[in-house]
C-alpha positions in Angstrom: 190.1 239.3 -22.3 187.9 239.1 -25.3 190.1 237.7 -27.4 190.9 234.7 -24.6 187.3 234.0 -24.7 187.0 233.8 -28.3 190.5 231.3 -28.5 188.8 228.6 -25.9 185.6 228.5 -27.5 187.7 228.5 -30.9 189.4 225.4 -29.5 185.9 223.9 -28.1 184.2 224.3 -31.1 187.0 223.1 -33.2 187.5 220.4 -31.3 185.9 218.2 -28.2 182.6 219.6 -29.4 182.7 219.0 -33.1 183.4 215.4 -31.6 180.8 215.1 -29.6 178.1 216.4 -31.8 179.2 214.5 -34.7 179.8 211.5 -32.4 176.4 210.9 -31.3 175.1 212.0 -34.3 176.8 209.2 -36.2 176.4 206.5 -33.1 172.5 207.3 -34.1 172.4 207.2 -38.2 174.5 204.1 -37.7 171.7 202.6 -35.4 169.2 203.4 -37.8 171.2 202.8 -40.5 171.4 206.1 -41.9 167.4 206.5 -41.9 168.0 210.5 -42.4 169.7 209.6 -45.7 168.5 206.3 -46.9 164.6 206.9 -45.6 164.0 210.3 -46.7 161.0 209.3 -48.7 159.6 208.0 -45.7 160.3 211.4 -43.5 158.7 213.4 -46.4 155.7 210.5 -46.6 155.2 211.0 -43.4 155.8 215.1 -42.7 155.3 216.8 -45.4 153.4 214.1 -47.9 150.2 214.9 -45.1 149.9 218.2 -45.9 148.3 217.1 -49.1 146.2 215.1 -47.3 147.5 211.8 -47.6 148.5 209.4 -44.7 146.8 211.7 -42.0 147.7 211.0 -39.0 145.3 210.7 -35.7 145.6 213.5 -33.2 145.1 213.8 -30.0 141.8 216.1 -30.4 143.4 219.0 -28.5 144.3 221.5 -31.3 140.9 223.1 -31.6 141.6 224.3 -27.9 144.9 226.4 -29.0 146.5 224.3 -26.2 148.5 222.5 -28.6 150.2 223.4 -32.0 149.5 221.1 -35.5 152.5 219.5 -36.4 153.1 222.1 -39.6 152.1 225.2 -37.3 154.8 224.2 -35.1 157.3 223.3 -37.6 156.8 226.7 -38.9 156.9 228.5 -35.3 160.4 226.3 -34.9 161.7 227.4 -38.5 160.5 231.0 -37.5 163.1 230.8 -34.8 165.7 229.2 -36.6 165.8 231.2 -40.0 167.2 234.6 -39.4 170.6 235.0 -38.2 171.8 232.4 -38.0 171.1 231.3 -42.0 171.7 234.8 -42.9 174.1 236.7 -40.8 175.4 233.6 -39.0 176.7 232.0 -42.2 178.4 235.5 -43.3 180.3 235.8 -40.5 181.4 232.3 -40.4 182.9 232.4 -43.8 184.4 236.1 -43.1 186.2 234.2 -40.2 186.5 230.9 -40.9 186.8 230.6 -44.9 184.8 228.9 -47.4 185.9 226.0 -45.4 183.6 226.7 -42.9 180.1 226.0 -44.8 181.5 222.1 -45.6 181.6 221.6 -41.5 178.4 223.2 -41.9 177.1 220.3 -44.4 178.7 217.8 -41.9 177.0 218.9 -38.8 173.8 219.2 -40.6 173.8 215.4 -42.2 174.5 214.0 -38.9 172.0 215.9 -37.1 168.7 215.5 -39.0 169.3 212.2 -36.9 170.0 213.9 -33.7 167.6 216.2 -33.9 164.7 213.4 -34.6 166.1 211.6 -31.3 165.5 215.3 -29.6 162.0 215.8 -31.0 160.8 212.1 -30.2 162.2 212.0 -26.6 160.6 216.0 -25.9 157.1 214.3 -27.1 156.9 211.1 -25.0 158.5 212.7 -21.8 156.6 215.9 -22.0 154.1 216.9 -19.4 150.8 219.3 -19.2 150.7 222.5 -17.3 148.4 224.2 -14.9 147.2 226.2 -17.7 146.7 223.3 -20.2 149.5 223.7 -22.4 152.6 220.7 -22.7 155.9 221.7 -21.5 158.7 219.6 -22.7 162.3 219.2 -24.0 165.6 218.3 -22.2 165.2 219.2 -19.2 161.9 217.0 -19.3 163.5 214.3 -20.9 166.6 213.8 -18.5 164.4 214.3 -15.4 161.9 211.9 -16.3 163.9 209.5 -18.5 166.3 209.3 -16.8 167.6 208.2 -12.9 167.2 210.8 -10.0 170.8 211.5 -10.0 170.9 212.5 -12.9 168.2 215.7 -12.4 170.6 218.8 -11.6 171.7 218.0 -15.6 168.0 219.3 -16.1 168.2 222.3 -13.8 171.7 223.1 -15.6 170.0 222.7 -19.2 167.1 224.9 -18.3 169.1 227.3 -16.8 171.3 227.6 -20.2 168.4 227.1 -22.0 166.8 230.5 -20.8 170.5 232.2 -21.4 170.6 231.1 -24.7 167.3 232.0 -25.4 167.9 235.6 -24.7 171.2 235.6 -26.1 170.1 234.5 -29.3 166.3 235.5 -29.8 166.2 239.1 -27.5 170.3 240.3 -28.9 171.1 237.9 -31.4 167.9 238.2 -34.0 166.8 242.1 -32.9 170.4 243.3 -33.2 170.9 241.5 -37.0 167.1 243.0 -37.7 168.1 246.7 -36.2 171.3 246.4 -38.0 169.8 245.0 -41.3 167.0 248.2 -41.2 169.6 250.9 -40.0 171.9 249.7 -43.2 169.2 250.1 -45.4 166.9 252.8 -44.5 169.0 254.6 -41.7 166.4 253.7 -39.4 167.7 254.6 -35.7 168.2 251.3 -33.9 166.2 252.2 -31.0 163.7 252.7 -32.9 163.7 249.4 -34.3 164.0 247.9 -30.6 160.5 249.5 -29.8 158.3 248.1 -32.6 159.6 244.6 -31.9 158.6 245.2 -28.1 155.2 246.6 -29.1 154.5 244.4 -31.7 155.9 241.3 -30.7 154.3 241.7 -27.5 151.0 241.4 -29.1 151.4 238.6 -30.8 153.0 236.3 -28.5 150.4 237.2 -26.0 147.3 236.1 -28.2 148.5 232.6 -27.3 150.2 229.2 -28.8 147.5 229.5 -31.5 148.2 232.7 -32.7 151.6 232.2 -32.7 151.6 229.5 -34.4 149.4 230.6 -37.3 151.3 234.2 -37.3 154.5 232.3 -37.8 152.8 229.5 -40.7 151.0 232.2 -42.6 154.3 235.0 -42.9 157.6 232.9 -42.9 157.1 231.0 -46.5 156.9 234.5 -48.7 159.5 236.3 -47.0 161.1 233.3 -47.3 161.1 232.5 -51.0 161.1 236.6 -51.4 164.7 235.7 -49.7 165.5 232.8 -51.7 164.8 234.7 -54.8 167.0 237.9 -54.1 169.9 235.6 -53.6 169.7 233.1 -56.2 170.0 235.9 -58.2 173.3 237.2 -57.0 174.4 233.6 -57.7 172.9 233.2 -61.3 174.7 236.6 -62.2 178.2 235.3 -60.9 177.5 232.0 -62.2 181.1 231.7 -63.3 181.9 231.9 -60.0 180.1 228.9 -59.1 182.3 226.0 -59.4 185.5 227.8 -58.0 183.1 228.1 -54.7 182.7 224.7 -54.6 186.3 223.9 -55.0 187.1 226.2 -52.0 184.7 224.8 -49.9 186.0 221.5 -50.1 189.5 222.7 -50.1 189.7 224.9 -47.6 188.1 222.6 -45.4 191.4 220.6 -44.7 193.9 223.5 -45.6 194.5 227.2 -44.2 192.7 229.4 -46.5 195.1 232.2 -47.3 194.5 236.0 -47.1 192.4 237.5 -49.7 191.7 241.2 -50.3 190.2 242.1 -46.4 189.9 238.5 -45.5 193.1 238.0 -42.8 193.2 233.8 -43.4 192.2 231.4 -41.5 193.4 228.1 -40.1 191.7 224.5 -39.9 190.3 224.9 -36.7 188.7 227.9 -37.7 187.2 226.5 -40.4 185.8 223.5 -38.6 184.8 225.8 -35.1 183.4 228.7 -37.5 181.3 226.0 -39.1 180.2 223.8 -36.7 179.2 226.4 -34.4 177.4 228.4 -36.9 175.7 225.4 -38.0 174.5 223.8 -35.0 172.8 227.9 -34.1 171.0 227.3 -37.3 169.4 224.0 -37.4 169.5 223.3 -33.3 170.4 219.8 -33.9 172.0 218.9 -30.9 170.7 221.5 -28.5 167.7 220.1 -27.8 166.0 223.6 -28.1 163.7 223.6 -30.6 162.4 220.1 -29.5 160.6 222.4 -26.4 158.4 223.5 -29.5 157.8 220.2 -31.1 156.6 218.8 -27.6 153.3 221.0 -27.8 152.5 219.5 -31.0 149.0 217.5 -31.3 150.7 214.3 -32.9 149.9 210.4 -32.4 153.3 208.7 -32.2 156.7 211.1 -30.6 158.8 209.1 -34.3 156.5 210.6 -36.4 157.1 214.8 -34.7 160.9 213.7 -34.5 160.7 213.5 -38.7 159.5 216.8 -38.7 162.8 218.0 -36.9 164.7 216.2 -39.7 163.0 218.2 -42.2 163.8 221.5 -40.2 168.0 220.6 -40.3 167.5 220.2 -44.4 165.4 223.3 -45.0 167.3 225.3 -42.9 171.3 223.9 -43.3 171.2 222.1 -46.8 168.8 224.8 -48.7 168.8 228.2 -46.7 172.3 228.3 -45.8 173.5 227.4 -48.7 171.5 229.9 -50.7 173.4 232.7 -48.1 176.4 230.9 -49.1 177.1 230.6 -52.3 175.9 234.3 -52.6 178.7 235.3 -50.8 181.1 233.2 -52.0 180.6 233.5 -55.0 179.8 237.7 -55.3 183.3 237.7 -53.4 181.7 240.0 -50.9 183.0 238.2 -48.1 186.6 239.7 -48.7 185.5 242.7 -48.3 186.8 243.9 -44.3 183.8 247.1 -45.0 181.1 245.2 -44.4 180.4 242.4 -41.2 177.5 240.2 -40.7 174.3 240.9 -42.6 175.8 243.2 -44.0 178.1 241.2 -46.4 174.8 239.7 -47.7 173.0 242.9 -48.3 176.0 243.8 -50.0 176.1 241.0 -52.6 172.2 241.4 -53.3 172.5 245.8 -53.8 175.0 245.0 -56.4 172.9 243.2 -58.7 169.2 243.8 -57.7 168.0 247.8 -58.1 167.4 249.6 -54.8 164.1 249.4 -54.5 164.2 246.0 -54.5 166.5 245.8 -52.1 164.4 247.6 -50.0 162.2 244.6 -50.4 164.6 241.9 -49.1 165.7 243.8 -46.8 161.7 244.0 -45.1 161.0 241.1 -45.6 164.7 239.8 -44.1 163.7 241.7 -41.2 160.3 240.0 -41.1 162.2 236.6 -40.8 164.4 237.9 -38.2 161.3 238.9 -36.2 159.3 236.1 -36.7 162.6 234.3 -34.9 162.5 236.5 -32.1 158.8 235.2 -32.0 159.1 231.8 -32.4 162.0 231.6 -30.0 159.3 232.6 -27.0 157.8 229.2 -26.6 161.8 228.1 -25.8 161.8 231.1 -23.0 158.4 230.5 -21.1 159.1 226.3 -21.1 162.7 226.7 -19.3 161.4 229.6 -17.2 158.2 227.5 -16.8 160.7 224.1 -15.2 163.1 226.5 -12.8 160.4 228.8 -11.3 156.8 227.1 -11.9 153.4 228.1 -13.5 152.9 231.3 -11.1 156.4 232.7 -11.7 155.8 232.2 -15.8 153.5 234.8 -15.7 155.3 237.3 -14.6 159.0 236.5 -15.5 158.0 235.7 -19.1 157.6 240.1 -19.5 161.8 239.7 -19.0 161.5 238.7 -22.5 160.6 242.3 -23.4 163.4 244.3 -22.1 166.8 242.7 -23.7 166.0 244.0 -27.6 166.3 248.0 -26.0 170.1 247.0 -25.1 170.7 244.3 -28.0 170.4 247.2 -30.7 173.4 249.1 -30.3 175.3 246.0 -28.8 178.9 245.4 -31.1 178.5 242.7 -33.6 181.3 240.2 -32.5 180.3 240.5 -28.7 177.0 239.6 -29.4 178.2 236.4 -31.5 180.5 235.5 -28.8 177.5 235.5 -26.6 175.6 233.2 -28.5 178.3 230.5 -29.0 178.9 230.7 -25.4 175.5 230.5 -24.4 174.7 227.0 -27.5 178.5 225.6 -25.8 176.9 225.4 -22.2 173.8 224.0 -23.4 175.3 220.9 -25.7 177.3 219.2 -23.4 173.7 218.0 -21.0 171.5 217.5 -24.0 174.2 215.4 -25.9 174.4 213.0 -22.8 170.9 212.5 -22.1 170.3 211.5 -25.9 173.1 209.1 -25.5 171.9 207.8 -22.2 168.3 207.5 -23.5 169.3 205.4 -26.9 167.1 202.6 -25.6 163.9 204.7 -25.0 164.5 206.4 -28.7 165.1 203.7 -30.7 161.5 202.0 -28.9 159.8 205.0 -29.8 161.0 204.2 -33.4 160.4 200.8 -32.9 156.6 201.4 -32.4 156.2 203.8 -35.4 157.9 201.6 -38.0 155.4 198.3 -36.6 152.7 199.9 -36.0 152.4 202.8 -39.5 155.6 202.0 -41.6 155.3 198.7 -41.7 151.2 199.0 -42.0 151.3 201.3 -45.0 151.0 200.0 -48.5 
């Protein structure tokens, strides 16, 4: 039965999926004539170039009210949620599967969705809409039942309803499983044990409110992160020689079977291309329209200007922290070893060039990222719980959030992976629609930016 599951979504993943994603990601770069490629100056102008106080932009006055996130506190809380598994153990097991082959779909799926993921995060922003208790609720479902015509609203319901799924099945299993597994491997930690400090903990945080969240998740994810970035640059630097040949396999194996080597059983095309795209859409979102519930609490002026931030998100996370996963694995040849799955291949390249206690280190402060994605993934939960079942249900179904890491901990690896590429399939397929249906709205949104700040700027 398993393995029947696992050949469809092999197929849908390798296939009318891949097309769709990439399809309406390229309909978009085309349109703005590939803006995510040619106009990257002007996304990091205009994202990142303010945090140094230059071109500020004019809020809507809200964020001293913890109603509403800053536009870095909420790039953070959405890199909280994508970082983690997906860039570490995600990546491992889709080369262990798939073959080096799988991290070029990766690139591919990445460079067409910085644009997709800009048309999510501008359409979440201008079709978002305020709660009883203050605080914006927006994404998808938002989007297609306000965007678009009444017959088109049980897409919404569907979307929210995946939405939650998904958001269980990857932050609740997905993120606490990899961070159990990542703590057990290390320190022989009992898993359960590491299921009650992210309830406890994790429970205190998200509770504090949007504002503590958000400035949890801004202040901790950039030193584990370059703590992570550091441990595995290393592993490549000492198997530099490897370096090239990783490339070459990439590229190669991308349009050829990749043959079996040492525990590594082969794989085929599809693989490659299913393995990759699936793997990369978990990590950057583009397409799923999930992290765009994040960006629509953010305390912006114009919906074009958030929807550069979610560009900036599918680089960081798909063109630099993936890559840095990658190319340790590839090239310490740790991922043709049939020992070690998931996280594990990774902490197995980094103990065989950094000293133990070191890797003790990375292996905290990987577990810090993976929490910090269990965290950030919260403001997904409560917004499609929030659209199916109203304000006075969100307060009491949002404690649901609390019980899946108990079970998640001792779940089997491949099961829970299964789960998520299920769970990212259902939700696709609605969001990729909508974005196509609401080109117009999009490209008026972008429009407005360009005349009214581009085109203004010196």
């Amino acid at each position: 039965m398993l393995n029947t599951i696992l050949a469809v979504f092999e197929f849908l993943w390798g296939g009318p999926l891949f097309i769709l994603l990439t399809g309406v990601g390229l309909y978009f770069t085309i349109r703005l004539r590939f803006f995510q490629i040619f106009g990257l100056g002007k996304i990091y102008r205009y994202t990142i170039g303010t945090l140094a106080g230059k071109n500020k932009q004019e809020t809507l006055g809200e964020a001293a009210s913890g109603k509403s996130l800053k536009s870095i506190e909420v790039a953070a809380t959405v890199l909280s949620g994508s970082l983690g598994a997906g860039t570490i153990a995600g990546v491992a097991a889709a080369i262990a599967v798939g073959g080096p082959g799988a991290v070029f779909w990766m690139w591919i799926i990445a460079t067409v969705g910085m644009l997709t993921k800009m048309v999510e995060v501008t359409l979440a922003v201008r079709y978002r809409v305020k709660g009883e208790n203050g605080e914006y609720y927006g994404g998808p479902m938002h989007y297609i039942k306000h965007g678009l015509a009444r017959k088109w609203a049980p897409l919404a319901g569907i979307y929210a309803t995946a939405l939650m799924i998904l958001v269980v099945t990857d932050a609740c299993f997905v993120q606490t499983n990899t961070m159990a597994a990542v703590i057990h491997y290390t320190f022989g930690m009992p898993t359960i044990a590491v299921g009650l400090f992210i309830i406890a903990i994790g429970a205190l945080v998200i509770f504090k409110g949007l504002a503590g969240l958000g400035k949890f998740c801004t202040y901790a994810l950039p030193p584990i992160t370059l703590a992570y970035f550091i441990g595995t640059a290393w592993v490549i630097i000492d198997n530099y020689q490897a370096i090239p040949q990783a490339f070459a396999d990439i590229v190669h194996y991308a349009f050829a079977p990749a043959p079996a080597v040492g525990g590594f059983i082969g794989s085929s095309i599809m693989q490659a291309i299913s393995k990759g795209a699936s793997r990369g859409i978990f990590t950057n979102e583009a397409g799923m329209g999930t992290s765009a519930t994040v960006h629509a609490t953010a305390n912006v002026d114009y919906p074009f200007r958030q929807g550069m931030w979610g560009a900036v998100e599918v680089f960081f996370v798909s063109m630099i922290t993936c890559n840095f996963t990658a190319f340790a694995v590839l090239t310490s040849d740790m991922w043709t070893n049939a020992d070690y799955q998931g996280i594990q291949i990774v902490f197995a390249a980094l103990a065989a060039v950094w000293p133990p206690f070191i890797v003790h280190l990375l292996t905290i402060g990987v577990a810090l990222i993976l929490f910090t994605s269990y965290l950030g993934s919260f403001i997904k939960y409560r917004t499609s719980i929030n659209y199916l079942f109203g304000d006075n249900w969100e307060r009491i179904i949002k404690w649901l959030y609390f019980i899946p890491p108990i079970i998640a901990v001792n779940m089997e690896i491949p099961v829970i992976w299964l789960m998520a590429d299920i769970a990212v399939g259902f939700l696709v397929i609605p969001n990729i629609i909508a974005l196509f249906l609401l080109r117009k709205d999009f490209i008026q949104e972008y429009q407005r930016f360009k005349t009214n700040v581009i085109d203004k700027t010196p």
